[in-house]
C-alpha positions in Angstrom: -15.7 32.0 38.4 -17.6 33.9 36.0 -17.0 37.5 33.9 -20.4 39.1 35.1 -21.7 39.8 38.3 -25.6 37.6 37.6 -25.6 33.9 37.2 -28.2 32.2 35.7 -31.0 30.7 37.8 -34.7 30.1 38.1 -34.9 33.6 40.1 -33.9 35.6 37.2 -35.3 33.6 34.7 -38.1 36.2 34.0 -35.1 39.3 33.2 -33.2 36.8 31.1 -36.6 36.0 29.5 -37.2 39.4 28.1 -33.9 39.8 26.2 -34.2 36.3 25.4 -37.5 36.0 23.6 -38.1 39.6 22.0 -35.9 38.8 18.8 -35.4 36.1 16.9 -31.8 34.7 17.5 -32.8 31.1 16.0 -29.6 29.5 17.6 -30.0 27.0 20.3 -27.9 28.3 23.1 -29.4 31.5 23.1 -32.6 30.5 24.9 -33.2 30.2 29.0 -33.7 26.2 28.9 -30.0 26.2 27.1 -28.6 28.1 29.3 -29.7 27.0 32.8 -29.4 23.3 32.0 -25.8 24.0 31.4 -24.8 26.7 33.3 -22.7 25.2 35.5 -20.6 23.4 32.7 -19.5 26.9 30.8 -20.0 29.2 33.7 -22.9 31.9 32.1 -23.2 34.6 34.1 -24.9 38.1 32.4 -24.8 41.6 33.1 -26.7 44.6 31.8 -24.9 47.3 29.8 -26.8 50.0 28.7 -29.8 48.6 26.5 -28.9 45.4 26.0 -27.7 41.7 28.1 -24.4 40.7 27.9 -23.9 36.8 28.4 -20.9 35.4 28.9 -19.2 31.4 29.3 -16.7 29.3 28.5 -16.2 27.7 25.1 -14.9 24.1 25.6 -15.4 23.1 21.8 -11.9 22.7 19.7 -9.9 24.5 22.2 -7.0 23.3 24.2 -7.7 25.9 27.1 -11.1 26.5 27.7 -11.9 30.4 27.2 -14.3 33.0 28.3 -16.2 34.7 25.5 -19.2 36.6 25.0 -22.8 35.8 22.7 -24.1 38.6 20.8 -25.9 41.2 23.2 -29.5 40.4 23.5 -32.3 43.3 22.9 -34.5 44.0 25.1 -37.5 45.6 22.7 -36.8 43.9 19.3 -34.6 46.2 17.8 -30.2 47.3 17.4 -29.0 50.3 17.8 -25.2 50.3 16.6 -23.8 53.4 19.3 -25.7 51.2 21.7 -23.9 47.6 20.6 -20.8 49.3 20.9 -20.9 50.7 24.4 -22.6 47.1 25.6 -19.4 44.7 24.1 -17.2 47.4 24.8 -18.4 47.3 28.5 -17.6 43.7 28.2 -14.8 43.8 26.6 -13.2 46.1 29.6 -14.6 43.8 32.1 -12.4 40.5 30.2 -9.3 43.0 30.8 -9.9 43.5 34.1 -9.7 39.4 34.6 -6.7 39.3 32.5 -9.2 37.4 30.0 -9.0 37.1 25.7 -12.0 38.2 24.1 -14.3 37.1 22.0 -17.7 37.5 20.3 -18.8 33.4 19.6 -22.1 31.5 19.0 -23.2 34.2 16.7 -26.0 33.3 14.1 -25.5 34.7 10.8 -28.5 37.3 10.4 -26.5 39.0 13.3 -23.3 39.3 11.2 -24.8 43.0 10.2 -25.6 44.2 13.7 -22.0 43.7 14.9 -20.5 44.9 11.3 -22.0 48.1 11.9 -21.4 48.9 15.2 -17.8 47.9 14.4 -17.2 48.8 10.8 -14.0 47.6 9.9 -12.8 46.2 13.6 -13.9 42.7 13.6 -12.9 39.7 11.8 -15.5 36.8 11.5 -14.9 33.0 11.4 -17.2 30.8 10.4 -17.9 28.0 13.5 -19.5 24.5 11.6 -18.7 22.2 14.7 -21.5 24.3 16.4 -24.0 25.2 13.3 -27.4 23.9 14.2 -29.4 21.4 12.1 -33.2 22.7 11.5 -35.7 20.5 10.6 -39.8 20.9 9.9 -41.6 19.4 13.0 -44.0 17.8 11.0 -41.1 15.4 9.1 -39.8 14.0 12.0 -43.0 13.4 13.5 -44.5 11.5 10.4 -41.2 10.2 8.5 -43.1 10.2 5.2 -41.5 9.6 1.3 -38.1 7.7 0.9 -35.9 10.2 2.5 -37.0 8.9 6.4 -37.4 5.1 4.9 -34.8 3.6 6.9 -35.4 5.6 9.7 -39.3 4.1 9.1 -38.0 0.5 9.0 -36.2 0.7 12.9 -39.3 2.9 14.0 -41.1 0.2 12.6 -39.1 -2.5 14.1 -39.1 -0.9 17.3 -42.6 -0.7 17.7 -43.6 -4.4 16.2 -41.3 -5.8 18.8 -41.9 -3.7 22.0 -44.1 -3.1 24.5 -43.8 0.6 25.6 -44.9 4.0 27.6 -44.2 7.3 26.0 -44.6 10.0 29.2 -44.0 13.3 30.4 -41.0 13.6 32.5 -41.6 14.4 36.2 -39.9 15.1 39.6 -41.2 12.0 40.8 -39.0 10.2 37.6 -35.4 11.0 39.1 -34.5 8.1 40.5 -35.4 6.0 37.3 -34.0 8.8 35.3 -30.6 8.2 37.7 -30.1 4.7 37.2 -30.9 4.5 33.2 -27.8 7.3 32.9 -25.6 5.5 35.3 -26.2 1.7 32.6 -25.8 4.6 29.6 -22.7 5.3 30.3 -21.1 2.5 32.2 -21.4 1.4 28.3 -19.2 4.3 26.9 -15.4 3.1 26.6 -14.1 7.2 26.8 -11.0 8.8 28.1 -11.2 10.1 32.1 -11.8 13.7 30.6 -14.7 12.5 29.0 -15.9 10.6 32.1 -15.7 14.0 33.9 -18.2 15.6 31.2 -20.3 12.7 31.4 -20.5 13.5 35.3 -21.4 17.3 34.9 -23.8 15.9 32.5 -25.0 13.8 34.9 -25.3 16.3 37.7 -27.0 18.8 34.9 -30.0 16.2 34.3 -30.6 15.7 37.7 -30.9 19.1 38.3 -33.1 19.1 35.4 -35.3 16.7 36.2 -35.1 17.3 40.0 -36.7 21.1 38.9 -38.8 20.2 35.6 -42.2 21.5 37.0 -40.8 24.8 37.9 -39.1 25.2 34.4 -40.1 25.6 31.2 -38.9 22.3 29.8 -40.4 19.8 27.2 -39.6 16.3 28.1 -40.4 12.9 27.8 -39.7 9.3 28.5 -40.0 5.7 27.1 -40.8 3.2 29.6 -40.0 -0.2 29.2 -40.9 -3.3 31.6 -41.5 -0.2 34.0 -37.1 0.9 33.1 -36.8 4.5 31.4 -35.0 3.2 28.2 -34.7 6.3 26.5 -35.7 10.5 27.4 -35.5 13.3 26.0 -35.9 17.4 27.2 -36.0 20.3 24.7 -36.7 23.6 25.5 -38.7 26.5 24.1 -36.7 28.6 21.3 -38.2 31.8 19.5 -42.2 31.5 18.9 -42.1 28.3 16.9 -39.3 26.5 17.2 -38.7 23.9 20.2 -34.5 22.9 20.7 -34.1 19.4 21.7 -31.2 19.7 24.1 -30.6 16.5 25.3 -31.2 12.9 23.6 -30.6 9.2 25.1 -31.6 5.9 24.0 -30.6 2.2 24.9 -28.4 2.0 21.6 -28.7 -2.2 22.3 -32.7 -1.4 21.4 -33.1 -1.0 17.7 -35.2 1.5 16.7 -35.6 3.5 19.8 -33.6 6.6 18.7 -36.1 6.9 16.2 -38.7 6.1 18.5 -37.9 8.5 21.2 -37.3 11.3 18.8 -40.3 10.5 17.2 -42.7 10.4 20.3 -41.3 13.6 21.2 -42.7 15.4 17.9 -45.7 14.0 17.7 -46.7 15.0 21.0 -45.7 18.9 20.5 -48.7 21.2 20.1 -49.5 23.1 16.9 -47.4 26.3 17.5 -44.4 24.2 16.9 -43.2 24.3 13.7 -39.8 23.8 14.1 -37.5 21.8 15.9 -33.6 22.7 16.2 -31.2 19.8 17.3 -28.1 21.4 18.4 -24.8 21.5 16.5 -22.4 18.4 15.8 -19.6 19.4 17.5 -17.7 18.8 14.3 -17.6 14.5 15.4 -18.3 13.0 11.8 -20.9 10.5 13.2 -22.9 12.7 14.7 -23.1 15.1 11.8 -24.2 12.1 9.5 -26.5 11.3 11.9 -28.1 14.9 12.3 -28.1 15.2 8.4 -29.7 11.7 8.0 -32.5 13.1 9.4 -32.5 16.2 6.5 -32.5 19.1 7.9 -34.7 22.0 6.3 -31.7 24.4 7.1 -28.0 24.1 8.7 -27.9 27.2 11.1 -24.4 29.1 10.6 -23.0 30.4 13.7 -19.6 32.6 13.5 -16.9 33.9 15.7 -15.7 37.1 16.0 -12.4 38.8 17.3 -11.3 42.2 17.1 -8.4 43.1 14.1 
């Protein structure tokens, strides 16, 4: 259903693009790649109050019942005006009334804490969210794996490419129906519950919409081609001036080495501007965060929630 009256789309991606880029947010979901690819999965929709973009969706993470909130507003020229903030979230906040909805202000990255504070002086209480923190790392270490800190990752790169014959590419159109089948073998090998099989599906339905519209998007993306099967991709998006998100990550897990493969490719073969890359939040499941830490991050984004007192 939605809060707002815009959804996102490739027709308004240039509006969205404006409040999107002009300040440094340094989150992953706040950037257009992020929010197309899962739009349909947390119903975004967005809406102009005053100076500043309103997004809203639905937060799936740690809840029972899934529930609407709001990101921080996004600026349009760079800058926060606190009178402004305030009519913008309370516009929104009158428009979660209307459809009977709670409220609240989520996926907010720490250097924002201020902006909100100050509009709201003594209104809002903030909780820290570490399932969705993002993990930062310098470009340049995942794409060489230099010194002891990446020498086991080395030894399964290594591995991988001693013992494979393989393709890194771009990802194209043209690639959907490979693209198809290698998700359908990924995850006839998860054992999950039939709630998980129905995100895996949306997933599903988000990459081939992904893929299906890659040249008229601003995606990064790449595959590993093995024996003429995609055995791995990846697709990251554009986030701030010089930081690339990598939003989604497969691999045949039954390949050794061709996490670290994939990921690797994928660095290497970003152009000089990047210096970062950002790869998402954990979601607070304990492998995945040793996993994303393995990989030492340079910095481990905080993102906060806020509700009014």
């Amino acid at each position: 259903m939605g809060i707002f009256k815009n959804e996102i789309s490739i027709e308004n991606r240039d509006i969205l693009n404006e409040y999107l880029t002009s300040f440094e947010y340094r989150t992953s979901g706040l950037s257009f790649s992020s929010l197309y690819m899962w739009r349909n999965e947390n119903e975004f929709t967005w809406e102009i109050f005053g100076d500043y973009m309103v997004v809203s969706g639905i937060s799936h993470l740690e809840l029972d019942t899934p529930e609407y909130f709001i990101f921080p507003p996004l600026t349009r020229n760079g800058t926060y005006e606190p009178a402004g903030v305030k009519e913008a979230i309370d516009a929104a906040r009158k428009r979660f009334q209307e459809k009977n909805q709670k409220f609240s202000l989520r996926l907010i990255p720490a250097h924002m804490l201020n902006i909100l504070e100050t509009a709201f002086p003594n209104d809002l209480e903030f909780t820290a969210d570490r399932p969705n923190y993002d993990y930062l790392y310098l470009k340049k270490d995942l794409a060489e794996l230099k010194g002891r800190a990446y020498h086991s990752k080395k030894n399964h790169l290594n591995y991988f490419l001693n013992h494979y014959q393989y393709e890194y590419v771009a990802l194209t159109p043209d690639m959907l129906g490979i693209v198809s089948a290698f998700l359908k073998e990924f995850n006839a090998r998860k054992n999950v519950s039939e709630h998980e099989k129905h995100w895996l599906k949306m997933e599903e339905s988000a990459m081939h919409d992904v893929v299906r519209n890659i040249d008229k998007l601003d995606y990064l993306a790449g595959a590993i081609i093995i024996d003429g099967k995609v055995e791995a991709f990846t697709i990251g998006g554009r986030s701030g001036q010089h930081t690339v998100t990598v939003h989604v990550e497969k691999a045949n897990s039954n390949i050794r080495g061709l996490y670290q493969a994939i990921n690797n490719e994928f660095c290497k073969y970003l152009d000089d501007s990047v210096e970062y890359v950002n790869r998402e939040e954990d979601m607070g499941i304990e492998n995945l965060r040793k996993a994303k830490l393995s990989y030492k991050p340079i910095e481990v984004v905080e993102k906060y929630i806020a509700v009014f007192k």
